[in-house]
C-alpha positions in Angstrom: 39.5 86.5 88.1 42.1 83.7 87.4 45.1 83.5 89.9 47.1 83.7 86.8 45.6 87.1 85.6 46.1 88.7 89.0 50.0 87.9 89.8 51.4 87.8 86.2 52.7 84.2 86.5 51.4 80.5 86.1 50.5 78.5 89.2 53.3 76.1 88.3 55.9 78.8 88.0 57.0 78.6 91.8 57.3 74.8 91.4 59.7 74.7 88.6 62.1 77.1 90.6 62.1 74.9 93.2 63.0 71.9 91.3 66.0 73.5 89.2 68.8 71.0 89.8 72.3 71.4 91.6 74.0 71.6 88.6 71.6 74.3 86.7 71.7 76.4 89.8 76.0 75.9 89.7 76.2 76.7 86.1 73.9 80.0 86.6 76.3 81.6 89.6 79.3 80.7 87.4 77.6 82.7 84.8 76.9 85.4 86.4 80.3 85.7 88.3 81.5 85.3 84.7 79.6 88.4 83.7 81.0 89.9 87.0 84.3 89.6 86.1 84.0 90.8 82.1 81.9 94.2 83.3 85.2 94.7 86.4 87.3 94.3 83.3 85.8 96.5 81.2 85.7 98.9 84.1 89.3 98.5 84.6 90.3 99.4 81.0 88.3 102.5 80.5 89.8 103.2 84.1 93.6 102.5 82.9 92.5 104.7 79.4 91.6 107.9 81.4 94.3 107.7 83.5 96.8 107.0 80.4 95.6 110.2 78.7 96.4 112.1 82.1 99.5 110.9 82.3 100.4 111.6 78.7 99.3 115.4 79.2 101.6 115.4 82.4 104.5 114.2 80.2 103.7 116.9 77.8 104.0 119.5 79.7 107.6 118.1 81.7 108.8 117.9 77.9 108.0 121.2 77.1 109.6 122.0 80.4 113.0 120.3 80.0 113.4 121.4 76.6 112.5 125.0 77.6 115.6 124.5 81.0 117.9 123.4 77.9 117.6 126.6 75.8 117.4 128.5 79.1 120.8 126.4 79.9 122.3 127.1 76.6 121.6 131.1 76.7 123.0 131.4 80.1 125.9 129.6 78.8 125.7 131.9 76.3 125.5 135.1 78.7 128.8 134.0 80.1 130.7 133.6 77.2 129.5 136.7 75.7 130.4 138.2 79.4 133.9 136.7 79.6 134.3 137.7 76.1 133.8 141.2 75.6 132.7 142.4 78.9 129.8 144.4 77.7 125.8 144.9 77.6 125.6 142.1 75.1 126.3 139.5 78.0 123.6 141.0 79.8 121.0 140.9 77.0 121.8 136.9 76.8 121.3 136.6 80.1 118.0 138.3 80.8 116.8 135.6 78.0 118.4 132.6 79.7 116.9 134.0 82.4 113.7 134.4 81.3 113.5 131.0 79.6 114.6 129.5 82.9 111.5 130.8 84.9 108.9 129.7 82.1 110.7 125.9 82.7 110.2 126.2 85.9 106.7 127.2 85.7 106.6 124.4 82.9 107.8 121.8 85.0 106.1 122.1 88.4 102.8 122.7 86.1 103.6 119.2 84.8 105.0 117.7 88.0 101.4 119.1 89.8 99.6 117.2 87.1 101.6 114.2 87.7 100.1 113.8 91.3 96.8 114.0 90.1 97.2 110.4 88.1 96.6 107.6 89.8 97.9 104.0 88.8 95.3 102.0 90.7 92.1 101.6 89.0 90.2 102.6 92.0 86.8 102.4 90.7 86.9 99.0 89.8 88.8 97.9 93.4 85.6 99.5 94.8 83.0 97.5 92.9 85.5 94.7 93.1 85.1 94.4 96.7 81.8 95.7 96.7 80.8 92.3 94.6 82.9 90.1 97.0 80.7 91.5 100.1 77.6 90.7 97.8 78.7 87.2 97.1 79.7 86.7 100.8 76.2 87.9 101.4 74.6 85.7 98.9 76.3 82.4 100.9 74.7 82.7 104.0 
């Protein structure tokens, strides 16, 4: 059977590796660290994207919180003005709302604020690979 047949290659394969220039060999690593760099890119953005959408659910829910504290504000003002008013059970109707209102912003808030924590700025996927491909490149040197 022919040499050819059995390997999968031509005899003279192996010798036109071998006599690939300086230059070709240059312009093929810059490619490829080219193509490095576009797919760490990529990475990056879908990184940033994901934790974008995380932090716009954490602002969601401190918005909902701080406008929540502001009517809880505003009906414990209320509560006080009905109290120094007329001094009767109509304060204390206000007030148990305020009240109320005030512990579902709370709730609202650290719910948000716990959500904050989870988001993370760093793209740490892509440092990984990042430094992942420098150890392959220092690798490829020696």
């Amino acid at each position: 059977m022919n040499e050819s047949v059995k390997t999968g290659t031509r005899p003279d394969d192996f010798s036109v590796s071998r006599d690939r220039s300086m230059g070709e060999i240059l312009k093929d690593i810059i490619s490829n660290i080219q193509e490095i760099v576009r797919g760490e890119v990529r990475l990056a953005k879908q990184e940033v994207k994901t934790e974008a959408a995380k932090a716009w659910n954490s602002a969601r829910m401190l918005m909902v919180g701080w406008i929540l504290a502001l009517f809880a504000a505003g009906y414990v003002l209320l509560g006080i003005v009905y109290a120094l008013a007329l001094a009767i059970p109509a304060w204390a109707a206000a007030g148990g709302v305020g009240i109320a209102l005030a512990i579902a912003a709370a709730a609202s808030i650290s719910a948000g604020l716990h959500r904050l924590k989870l988001v993370h700025p760093a793209p740490e996927k892509t440092i990984e690979t990042i430094k992942e491909n420098v150890q392959w490149m220092k690798n490829q040197a020696r």
